[in-house]
Biopython code that builds the backbone (N, CA, C, O; Angstrom):
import numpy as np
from Bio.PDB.StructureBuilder import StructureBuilder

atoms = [
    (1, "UNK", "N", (96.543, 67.646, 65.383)),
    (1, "UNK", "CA", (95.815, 68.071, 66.550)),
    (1, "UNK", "C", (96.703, 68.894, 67.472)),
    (1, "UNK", "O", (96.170, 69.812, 68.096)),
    (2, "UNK", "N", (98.268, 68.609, 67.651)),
    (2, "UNK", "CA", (98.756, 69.285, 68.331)),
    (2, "UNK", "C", (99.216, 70.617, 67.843)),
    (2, "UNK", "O", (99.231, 71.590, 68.597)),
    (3, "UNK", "N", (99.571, 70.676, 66.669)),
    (3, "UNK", "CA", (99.851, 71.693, 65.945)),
    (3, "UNK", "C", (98.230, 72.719, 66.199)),
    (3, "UNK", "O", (98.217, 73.810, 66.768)),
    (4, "UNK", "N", (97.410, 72.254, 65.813)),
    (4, "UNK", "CA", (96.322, 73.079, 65.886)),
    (4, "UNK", "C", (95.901, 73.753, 67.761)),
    (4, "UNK", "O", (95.501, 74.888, 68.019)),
    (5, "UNK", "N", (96.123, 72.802, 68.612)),
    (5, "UNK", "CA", (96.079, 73.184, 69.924)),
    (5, "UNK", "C", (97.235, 74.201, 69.891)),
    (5, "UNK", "O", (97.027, 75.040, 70.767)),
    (6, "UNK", "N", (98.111, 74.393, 69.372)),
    (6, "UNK", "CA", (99.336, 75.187, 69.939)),
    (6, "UNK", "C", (98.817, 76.575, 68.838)),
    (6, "UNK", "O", (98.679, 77.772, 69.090)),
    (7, "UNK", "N", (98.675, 76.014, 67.924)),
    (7, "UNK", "CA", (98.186, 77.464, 67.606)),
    (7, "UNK", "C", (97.136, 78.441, 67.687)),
    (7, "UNK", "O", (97.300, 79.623, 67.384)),
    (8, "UNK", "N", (95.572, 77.721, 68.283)),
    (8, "UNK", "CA", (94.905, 78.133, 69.156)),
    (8, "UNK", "C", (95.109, 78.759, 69.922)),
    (8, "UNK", "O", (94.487, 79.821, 69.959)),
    (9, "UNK", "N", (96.198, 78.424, 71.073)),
    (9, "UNK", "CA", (96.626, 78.957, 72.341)),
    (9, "UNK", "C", (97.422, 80.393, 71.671)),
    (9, "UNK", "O", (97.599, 81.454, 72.270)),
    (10, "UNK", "N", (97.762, 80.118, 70.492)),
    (10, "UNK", "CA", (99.003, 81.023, 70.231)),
    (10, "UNK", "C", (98.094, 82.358, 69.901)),
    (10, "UNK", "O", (98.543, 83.478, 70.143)),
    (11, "UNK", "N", (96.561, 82.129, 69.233)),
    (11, "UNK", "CA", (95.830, 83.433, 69.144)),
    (11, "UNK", "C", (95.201, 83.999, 70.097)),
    (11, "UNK", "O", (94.371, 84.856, 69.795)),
    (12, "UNK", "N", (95.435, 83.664, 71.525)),
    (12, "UNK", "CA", (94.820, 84.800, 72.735)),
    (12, "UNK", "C", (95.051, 85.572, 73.425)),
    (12, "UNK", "O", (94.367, 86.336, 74.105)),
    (13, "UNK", "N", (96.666, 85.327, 73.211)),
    (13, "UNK", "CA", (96.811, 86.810, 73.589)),
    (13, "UNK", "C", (98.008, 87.575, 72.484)),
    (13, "UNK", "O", (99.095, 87.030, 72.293)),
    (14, "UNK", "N", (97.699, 88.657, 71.932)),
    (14, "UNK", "CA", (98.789, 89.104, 70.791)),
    (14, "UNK", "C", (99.367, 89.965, 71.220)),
    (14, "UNK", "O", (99.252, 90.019, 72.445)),
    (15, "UNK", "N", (100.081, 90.851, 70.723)),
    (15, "UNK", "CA", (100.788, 91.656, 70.560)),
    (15, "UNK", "C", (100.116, 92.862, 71.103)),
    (15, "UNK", "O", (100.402, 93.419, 72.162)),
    (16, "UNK", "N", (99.149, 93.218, 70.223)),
    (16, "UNK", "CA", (98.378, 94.232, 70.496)),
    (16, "UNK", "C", (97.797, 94.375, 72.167)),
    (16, "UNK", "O", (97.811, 95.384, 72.873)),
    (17, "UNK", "N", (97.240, 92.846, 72.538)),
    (17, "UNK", "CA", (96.745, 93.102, 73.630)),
    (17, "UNK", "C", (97.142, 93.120, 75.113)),
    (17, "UNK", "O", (96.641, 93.368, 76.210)),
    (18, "UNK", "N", (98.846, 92.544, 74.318)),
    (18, "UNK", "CA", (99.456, 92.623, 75.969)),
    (18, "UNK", "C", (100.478, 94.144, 76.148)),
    (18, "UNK", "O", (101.412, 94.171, 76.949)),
    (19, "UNK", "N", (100.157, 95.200, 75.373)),
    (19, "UNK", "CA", (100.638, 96.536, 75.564)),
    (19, "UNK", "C", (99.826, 97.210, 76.045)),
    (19, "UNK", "O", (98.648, 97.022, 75.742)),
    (20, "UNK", "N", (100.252, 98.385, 77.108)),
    (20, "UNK", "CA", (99.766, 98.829, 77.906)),
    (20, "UNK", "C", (100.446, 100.539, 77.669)),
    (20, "UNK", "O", (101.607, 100.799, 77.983)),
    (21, "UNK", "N", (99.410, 101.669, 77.021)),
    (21, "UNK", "CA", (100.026, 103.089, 76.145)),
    (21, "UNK", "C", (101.089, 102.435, 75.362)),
    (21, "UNK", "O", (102.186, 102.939, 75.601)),
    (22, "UNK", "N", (101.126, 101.178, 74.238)),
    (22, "UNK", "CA", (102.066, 101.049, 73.735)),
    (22, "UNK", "C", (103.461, 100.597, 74.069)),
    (22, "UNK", "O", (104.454, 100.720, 73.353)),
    (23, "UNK", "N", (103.362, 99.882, 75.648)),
    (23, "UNK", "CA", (104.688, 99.826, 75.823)),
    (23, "UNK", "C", (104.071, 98.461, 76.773)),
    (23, "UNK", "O", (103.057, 98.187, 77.415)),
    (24, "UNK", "N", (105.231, 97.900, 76.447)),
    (24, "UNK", "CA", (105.179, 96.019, 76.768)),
    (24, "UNK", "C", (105.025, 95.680, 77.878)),
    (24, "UNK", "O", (105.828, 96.112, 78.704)),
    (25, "UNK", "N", (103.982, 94.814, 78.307)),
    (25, "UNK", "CA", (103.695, 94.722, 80.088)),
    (25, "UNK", "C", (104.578, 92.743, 79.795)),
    (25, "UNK", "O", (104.956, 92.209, 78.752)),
    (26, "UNK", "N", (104.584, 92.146, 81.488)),
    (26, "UNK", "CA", (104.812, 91.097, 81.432)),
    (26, "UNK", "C", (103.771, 90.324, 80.608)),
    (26, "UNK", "O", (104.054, 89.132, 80.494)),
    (27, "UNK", "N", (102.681, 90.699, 80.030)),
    (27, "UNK", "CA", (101.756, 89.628, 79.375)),
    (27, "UNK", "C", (102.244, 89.132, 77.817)),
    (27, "UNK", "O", (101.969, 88.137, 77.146)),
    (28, "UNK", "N", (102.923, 90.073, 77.631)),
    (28, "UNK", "CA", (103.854, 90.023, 76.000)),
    (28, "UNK", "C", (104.798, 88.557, 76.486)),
    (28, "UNK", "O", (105.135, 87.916, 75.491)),
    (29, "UNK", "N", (105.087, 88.175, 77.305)),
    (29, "UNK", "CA", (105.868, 86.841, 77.818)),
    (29, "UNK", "C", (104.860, 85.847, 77.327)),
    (29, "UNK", "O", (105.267, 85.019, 76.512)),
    (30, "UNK", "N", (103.679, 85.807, 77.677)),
    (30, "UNK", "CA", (103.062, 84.546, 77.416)),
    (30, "UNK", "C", (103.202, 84.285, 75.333)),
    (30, "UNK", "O", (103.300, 83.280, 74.629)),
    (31, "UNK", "N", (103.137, 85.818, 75.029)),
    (31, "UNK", "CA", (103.125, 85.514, 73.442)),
    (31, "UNK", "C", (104.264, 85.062, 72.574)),
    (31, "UNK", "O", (104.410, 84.608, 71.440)),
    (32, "UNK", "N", (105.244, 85.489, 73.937)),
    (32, "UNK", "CA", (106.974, 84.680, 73.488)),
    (32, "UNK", "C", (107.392, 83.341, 73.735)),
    (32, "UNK", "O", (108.297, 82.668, 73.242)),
    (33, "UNK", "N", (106.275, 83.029, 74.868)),
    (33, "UNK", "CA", (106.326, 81.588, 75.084)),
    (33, "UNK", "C", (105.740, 80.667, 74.234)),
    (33, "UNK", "O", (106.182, 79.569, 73.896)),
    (34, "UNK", "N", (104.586, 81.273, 73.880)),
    (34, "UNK", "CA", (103.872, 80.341, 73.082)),
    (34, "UNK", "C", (104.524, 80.323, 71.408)),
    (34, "UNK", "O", (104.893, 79.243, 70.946)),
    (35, "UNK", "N", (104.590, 81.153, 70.862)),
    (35, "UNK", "CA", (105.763, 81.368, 69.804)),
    (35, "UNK", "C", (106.874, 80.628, 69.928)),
    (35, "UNK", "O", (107.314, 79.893, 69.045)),
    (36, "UNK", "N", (107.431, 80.823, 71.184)),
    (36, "UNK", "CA", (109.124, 79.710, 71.012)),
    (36, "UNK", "C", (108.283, 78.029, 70.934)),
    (36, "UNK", "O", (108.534, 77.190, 70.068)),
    (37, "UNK", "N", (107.285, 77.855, 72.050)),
    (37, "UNK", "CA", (107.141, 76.506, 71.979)),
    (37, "UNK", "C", (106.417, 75.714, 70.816)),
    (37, "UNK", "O", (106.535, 74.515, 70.564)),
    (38, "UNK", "N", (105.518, 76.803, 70.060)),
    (38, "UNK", "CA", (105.200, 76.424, 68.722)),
    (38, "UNK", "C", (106.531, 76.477, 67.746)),
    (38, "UNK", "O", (106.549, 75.665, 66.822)),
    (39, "UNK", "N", (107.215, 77.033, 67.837)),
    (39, "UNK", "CA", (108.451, 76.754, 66.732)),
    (39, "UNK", "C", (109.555, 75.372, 67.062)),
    (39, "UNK", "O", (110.159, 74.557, 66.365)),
    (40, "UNK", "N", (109.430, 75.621, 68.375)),
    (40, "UNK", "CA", (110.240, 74.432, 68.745)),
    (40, "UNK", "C", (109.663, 73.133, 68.139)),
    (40, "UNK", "O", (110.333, 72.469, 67.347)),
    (41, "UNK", "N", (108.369, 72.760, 68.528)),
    (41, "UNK", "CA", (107.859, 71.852, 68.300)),
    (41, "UNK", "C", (107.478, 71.059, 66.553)),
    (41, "UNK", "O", (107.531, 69.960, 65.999)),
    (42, "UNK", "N", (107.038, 72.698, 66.217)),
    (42, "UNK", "CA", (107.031, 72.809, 64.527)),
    (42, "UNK", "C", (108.797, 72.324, 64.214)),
    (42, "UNK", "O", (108.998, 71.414, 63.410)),
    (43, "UNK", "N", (109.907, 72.963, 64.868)),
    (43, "UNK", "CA", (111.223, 72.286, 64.290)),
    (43, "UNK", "C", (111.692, 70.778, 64.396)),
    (43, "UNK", "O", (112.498, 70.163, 63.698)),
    (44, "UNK", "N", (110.794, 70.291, 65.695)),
    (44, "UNK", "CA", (111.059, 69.126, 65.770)),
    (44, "UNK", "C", (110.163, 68.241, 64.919)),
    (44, "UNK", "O", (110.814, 67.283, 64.499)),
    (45, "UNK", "N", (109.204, 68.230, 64.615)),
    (45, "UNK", "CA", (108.513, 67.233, 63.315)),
    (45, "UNK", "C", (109.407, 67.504, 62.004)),
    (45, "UNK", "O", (109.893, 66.612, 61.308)),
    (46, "UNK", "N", (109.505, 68.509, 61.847)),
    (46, "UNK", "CA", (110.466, 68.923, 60.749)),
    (46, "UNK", "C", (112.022, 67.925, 60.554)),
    (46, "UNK", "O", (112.613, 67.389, 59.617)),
    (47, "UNK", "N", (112.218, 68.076, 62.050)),
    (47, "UNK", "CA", (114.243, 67.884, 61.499)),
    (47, "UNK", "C", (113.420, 65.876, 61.687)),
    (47, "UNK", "O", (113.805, 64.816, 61.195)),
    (48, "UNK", "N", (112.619, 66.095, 62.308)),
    (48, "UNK", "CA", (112.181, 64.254, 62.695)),
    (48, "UNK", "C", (111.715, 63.533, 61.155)),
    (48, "UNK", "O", (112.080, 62.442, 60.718)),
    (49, "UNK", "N", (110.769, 64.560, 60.497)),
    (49, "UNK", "CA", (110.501, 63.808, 59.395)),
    (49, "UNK", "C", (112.383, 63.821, 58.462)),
    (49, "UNK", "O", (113.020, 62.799, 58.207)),
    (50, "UNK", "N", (112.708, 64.854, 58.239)),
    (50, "UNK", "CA", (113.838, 64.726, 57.617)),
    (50, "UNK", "C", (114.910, 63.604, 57.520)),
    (50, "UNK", "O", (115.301, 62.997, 56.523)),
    (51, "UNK", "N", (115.459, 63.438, 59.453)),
    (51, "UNK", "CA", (115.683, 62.241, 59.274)),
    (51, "UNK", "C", (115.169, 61.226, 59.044)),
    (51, "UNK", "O", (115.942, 60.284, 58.871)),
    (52, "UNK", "N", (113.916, 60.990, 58.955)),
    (52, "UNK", "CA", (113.122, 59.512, 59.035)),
    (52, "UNK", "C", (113.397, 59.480, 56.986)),
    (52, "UNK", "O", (113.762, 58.424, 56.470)),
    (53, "UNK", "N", (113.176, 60.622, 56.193)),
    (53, "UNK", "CA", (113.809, 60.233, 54.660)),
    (53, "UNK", "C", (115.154, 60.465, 54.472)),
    (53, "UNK", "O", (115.369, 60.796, 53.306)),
    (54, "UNK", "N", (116.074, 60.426, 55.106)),
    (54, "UNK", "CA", (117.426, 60.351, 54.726)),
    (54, "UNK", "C", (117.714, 58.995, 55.348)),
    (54, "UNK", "O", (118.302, 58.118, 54.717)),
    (55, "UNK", "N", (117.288, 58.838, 56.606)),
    (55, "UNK", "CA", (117.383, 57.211, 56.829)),
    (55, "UNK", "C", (116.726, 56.455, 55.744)),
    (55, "UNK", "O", (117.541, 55.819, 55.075)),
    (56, "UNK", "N", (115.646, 56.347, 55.413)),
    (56, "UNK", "CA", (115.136, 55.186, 54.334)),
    (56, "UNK", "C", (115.553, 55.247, 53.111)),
    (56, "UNK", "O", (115.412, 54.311, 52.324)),
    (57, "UNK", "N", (116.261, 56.654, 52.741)),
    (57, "UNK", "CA", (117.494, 57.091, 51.406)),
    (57, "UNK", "C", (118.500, 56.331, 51.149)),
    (57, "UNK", "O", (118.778, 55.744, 50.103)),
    (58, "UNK", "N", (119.249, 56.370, 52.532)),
    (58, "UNK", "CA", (120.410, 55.581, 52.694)),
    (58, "UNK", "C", (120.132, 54.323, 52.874)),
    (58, "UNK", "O", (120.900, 53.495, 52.384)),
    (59, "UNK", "N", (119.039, 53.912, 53.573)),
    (59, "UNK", "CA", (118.931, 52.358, 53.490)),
    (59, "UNK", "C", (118.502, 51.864, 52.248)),
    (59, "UNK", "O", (118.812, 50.708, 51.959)),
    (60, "UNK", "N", (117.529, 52.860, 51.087)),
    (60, "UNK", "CA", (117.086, 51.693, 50.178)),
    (60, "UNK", "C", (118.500, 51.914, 48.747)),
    (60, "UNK", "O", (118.545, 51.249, 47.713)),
    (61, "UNK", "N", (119.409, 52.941, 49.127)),
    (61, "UNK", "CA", (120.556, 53.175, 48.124)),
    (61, "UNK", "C", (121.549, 52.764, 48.783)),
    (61, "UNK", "O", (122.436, 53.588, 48.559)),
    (62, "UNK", "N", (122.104, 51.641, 49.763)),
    (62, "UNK", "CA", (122.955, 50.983, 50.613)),
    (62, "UNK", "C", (123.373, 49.645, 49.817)),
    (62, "UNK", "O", (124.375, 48.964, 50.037)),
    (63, "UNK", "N", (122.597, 49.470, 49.055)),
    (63, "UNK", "CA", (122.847, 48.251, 48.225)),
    (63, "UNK", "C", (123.794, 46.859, 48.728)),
    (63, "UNK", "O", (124.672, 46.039, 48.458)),
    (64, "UNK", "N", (122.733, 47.410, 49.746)),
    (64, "UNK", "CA", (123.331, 45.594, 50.798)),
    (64, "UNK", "C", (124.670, 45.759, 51.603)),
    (64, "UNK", "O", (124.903, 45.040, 52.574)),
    (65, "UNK", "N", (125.613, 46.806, 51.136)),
    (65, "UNK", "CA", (126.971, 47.476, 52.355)),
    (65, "UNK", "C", (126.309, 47.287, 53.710)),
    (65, "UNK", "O", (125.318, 47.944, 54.031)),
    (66, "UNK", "N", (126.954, 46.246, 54.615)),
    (66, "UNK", "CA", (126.088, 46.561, 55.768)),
    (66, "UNK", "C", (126.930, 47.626, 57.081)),
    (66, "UNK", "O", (126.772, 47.435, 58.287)),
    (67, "UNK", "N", (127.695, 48.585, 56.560)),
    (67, "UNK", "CA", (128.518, 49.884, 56.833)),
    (67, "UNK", "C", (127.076, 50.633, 56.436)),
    (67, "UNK", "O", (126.304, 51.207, 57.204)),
    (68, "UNK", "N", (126.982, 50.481, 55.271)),
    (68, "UNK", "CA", (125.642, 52.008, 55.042)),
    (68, "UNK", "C", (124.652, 51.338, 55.936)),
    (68, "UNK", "O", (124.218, 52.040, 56.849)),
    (69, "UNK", "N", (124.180, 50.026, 55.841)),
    (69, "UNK", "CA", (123.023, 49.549, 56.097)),
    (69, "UNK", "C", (122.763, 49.771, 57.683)),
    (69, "UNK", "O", (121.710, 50.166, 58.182)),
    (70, "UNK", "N", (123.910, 49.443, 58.334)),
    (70, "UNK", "CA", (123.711, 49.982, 59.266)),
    (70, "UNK", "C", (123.488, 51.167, 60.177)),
    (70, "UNK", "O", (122.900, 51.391, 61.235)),
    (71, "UNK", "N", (124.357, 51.948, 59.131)),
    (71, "UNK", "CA", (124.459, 53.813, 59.814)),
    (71, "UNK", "C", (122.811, 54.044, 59.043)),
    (71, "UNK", "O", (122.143, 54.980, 59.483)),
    (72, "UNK", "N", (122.398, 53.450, 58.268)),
    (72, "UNK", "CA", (121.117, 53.832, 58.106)),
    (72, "UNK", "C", (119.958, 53.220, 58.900)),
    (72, "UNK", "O", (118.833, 53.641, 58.632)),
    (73, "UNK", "N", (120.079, 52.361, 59.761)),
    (73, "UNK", "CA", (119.459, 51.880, 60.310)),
    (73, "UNK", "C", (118.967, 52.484, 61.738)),
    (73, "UNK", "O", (117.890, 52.684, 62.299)),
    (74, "UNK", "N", (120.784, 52.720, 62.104)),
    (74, "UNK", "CA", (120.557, 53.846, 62.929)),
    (74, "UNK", "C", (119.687, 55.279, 62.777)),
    (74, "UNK", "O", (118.873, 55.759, 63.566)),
    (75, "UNK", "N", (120.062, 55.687, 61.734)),
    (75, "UNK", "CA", (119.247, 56.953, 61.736)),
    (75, "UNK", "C", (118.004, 56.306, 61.816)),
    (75, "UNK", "O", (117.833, 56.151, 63.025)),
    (76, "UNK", "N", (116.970, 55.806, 61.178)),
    (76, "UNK", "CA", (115.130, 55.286, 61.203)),
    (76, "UNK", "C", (115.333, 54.914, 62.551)),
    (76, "UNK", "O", (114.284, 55.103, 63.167)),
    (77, "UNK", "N", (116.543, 54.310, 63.533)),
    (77, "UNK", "CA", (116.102, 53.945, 65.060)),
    (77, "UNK", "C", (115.700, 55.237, 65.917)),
    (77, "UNK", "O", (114.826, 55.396, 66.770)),
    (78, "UNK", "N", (116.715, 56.152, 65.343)),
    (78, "UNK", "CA", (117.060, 57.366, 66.439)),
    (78, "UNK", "C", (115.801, 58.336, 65.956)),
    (78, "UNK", "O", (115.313, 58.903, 66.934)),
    (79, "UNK", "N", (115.116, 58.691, 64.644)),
    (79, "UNK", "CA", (114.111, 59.096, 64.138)),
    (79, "UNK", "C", (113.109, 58.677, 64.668)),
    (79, "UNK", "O", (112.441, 59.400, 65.407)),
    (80, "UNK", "N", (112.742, 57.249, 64.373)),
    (80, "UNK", "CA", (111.341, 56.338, 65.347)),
    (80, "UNK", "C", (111.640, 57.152, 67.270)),
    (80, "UNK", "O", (110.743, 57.534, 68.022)),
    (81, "UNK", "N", (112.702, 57.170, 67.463)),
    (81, "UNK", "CA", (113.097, 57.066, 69.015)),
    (81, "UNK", "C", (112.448, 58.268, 69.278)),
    (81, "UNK", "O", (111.404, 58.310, 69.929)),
    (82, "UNK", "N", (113.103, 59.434, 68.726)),
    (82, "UNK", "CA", (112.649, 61.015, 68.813)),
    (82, "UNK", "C", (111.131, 61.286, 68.361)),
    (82, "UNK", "O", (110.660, 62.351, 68.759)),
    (83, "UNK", "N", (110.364, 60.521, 67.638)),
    (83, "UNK", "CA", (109.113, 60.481, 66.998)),
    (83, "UNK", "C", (108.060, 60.256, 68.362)),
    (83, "UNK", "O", (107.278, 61.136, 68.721)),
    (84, "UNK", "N", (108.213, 58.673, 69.174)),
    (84, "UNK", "CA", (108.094, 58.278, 69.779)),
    (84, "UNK", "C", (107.946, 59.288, 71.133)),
    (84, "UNK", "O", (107.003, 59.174, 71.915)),
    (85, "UNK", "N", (108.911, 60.189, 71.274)),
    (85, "UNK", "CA", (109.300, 60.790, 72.809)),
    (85, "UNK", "C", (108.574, 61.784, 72.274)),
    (85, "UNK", "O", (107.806, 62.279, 73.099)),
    (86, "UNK", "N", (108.505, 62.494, 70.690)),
    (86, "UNK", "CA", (107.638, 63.588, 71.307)),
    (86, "UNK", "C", (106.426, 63.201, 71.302)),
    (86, "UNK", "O", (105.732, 63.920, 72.021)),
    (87, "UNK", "N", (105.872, 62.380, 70.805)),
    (87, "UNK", "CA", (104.328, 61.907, 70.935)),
    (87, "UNK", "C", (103.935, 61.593, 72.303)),
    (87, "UNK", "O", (102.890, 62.039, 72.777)),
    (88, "UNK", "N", (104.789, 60.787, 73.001)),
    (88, "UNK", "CA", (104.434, 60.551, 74.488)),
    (88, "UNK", "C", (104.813, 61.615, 75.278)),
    (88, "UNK", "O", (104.344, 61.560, 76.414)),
    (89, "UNK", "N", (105.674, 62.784, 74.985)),
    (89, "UNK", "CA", (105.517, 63.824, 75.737)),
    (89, "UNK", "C", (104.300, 64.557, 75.619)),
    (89, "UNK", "O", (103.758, 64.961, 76.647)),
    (90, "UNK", "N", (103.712, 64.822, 74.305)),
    (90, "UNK", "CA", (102.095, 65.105, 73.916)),
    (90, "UNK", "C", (101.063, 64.251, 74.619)),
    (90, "UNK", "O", (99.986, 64.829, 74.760)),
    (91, "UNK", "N", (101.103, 63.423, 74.938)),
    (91, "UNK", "CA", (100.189, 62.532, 75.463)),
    (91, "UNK", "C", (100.037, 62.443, 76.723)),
    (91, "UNK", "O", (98.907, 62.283, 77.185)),
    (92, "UNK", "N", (101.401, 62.547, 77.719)),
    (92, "UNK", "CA", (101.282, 62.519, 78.573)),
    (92, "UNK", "C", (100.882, 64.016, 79.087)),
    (92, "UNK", "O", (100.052, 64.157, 79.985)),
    (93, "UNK", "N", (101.342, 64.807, 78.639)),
    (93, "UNK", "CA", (100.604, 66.319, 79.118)),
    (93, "UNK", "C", (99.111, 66.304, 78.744)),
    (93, "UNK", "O", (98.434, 67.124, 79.365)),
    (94, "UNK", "N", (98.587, 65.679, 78.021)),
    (94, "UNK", "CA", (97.260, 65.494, 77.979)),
    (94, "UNK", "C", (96.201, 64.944, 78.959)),
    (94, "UNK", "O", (95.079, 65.374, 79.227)),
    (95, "UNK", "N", (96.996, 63.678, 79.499)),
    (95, "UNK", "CA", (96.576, 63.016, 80.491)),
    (95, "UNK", "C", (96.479, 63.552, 81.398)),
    (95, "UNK", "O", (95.349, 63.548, 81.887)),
    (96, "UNK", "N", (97.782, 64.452, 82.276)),
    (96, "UNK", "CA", (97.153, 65.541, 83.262)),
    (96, "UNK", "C", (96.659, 66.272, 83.104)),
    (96, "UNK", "O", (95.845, 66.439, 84.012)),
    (97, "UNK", "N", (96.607, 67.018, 82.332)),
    (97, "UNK", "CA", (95.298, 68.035, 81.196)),
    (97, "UNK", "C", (93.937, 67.480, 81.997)),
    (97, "UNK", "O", (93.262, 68.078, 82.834)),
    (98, "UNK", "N", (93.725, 65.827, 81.333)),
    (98, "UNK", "CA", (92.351, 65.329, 81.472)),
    (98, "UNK", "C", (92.349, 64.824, 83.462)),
    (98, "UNK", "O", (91.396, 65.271, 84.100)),
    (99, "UNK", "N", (92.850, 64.410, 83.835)),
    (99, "UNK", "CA", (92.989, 63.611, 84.928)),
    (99, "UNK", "C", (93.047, 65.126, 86.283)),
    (99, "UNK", "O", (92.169, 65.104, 87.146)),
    (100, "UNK", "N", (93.995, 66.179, 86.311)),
    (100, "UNK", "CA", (94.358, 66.925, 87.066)),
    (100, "UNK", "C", (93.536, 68.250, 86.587)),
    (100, "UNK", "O", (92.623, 68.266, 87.413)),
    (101, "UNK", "N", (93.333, 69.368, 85.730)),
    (101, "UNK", "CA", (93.214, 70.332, 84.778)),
    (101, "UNK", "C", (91.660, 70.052, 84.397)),
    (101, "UNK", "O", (91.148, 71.135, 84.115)),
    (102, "UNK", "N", (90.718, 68.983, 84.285)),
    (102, "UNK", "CA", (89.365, 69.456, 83.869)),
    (102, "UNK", "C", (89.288, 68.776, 82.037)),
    (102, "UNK", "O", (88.293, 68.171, 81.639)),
    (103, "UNK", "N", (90.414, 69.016, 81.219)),
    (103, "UNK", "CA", (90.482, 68.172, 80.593)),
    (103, "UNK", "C", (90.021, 69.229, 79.608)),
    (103, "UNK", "O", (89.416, 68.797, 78.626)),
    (104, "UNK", "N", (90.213, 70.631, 79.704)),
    (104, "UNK", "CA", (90.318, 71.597, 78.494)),
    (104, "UNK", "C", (91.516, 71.151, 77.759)),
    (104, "UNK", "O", (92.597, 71.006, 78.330)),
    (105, "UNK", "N", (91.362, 70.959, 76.652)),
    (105, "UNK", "CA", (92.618, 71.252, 75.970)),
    (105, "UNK", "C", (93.727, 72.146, 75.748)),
    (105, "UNK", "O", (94.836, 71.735, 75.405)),
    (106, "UNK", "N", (93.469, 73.281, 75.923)),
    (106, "UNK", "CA", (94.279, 74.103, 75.778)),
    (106, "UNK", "C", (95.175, 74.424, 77.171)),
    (106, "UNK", "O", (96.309, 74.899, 77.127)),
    (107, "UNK", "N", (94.503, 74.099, 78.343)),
    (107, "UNK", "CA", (95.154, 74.218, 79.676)),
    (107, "UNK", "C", (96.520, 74.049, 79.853)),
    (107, "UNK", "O", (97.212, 74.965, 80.299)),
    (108, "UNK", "N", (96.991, 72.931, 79.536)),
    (108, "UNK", "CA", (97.942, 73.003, 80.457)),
    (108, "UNK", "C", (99.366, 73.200, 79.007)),
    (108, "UNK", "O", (100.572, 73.041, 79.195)),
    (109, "UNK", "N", (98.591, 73.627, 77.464)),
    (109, "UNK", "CA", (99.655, 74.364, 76.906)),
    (109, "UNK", "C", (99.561, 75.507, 76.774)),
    (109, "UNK", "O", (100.101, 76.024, 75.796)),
    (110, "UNK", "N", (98.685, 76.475, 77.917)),
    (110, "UNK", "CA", (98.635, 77.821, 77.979)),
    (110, "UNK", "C", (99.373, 78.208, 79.452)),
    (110, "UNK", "O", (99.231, 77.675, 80.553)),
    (111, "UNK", "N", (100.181, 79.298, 79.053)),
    (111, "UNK", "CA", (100.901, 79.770, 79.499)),
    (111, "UNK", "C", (100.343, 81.126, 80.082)),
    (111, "UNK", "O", (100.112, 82.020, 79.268)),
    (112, "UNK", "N", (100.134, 81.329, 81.260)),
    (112, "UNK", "CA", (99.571, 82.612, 81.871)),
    (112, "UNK", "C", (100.226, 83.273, 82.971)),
    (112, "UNK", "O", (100.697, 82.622, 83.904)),
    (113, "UNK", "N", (100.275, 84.380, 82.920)),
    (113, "UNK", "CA", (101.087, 85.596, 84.041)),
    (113, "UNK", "C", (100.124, 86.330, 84.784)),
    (113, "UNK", "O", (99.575, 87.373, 84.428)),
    (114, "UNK", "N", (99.902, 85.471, 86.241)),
    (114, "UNK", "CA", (98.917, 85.869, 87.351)),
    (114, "UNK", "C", (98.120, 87.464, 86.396)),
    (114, "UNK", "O", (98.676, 88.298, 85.682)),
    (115, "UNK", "N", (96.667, 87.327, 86.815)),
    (115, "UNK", "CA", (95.720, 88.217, 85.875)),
    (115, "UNK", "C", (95.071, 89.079, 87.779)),
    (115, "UNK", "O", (94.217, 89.966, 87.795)),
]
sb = StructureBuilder()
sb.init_structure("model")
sb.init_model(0)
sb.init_chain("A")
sb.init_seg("    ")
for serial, (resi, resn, name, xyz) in enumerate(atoms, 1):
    if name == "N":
        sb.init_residue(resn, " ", resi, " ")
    sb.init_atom(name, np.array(xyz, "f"), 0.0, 1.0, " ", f" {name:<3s}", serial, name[0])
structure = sb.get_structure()
């Protein structure tokens, strides 16, 4: 759902439509914003799932060492931890979304330069 909200937002304004005779007005910002914060976000499920299988790698090939068992434990803590923060950072921008914003979805991950 969030992936799909961010990339929603990411098709309204393009390339094409924030040039002005071909040459870049401040509205080309909103399409750099939304681009960095969709990649950011896309990198963070990414490096999050990664660690969450190199932690359960090392824990189920630890063969009871509780040196591995533990540095693997750590990683699934610090994975769950980072999993955790970005979901409640998603959630909680939602809530003012719904509570402050009207409760469009796309609001308050659209990024706009006074119109």
């Amino acid at each position: 759902m969030l992936l799909q909200i961010m990339v929603n937002a990411a098709e309204r304004v393009t390339w094409e439509n924030c040039r002005v005779d071909g040459v870049p007005t401040l509205k080309c910002l909103e399409v750099v914003f939304r681009r960095v914060v969709l990649f950011a976000s896309s990198l963070a499920i990414v490096v999050l799932f990664i660690m969450f299988v190199i932690g359960s790698f090392s824990y189920l090939t630890s063969f009871g060492n509780p040196e591995r068992v533990k540095k693997a434990q750590g990683t699934l803590k610090f994975a769950i931890i980072g999993f955790i923060l970005f979901i409640s950072a998603f959630l909680i921008l939602r809530t003012i979304d719904f509570l402050f914003l009207g409760g469009s979805p796309v609001n308050i991950f659209e990024f706009k330069i006074g119109e």
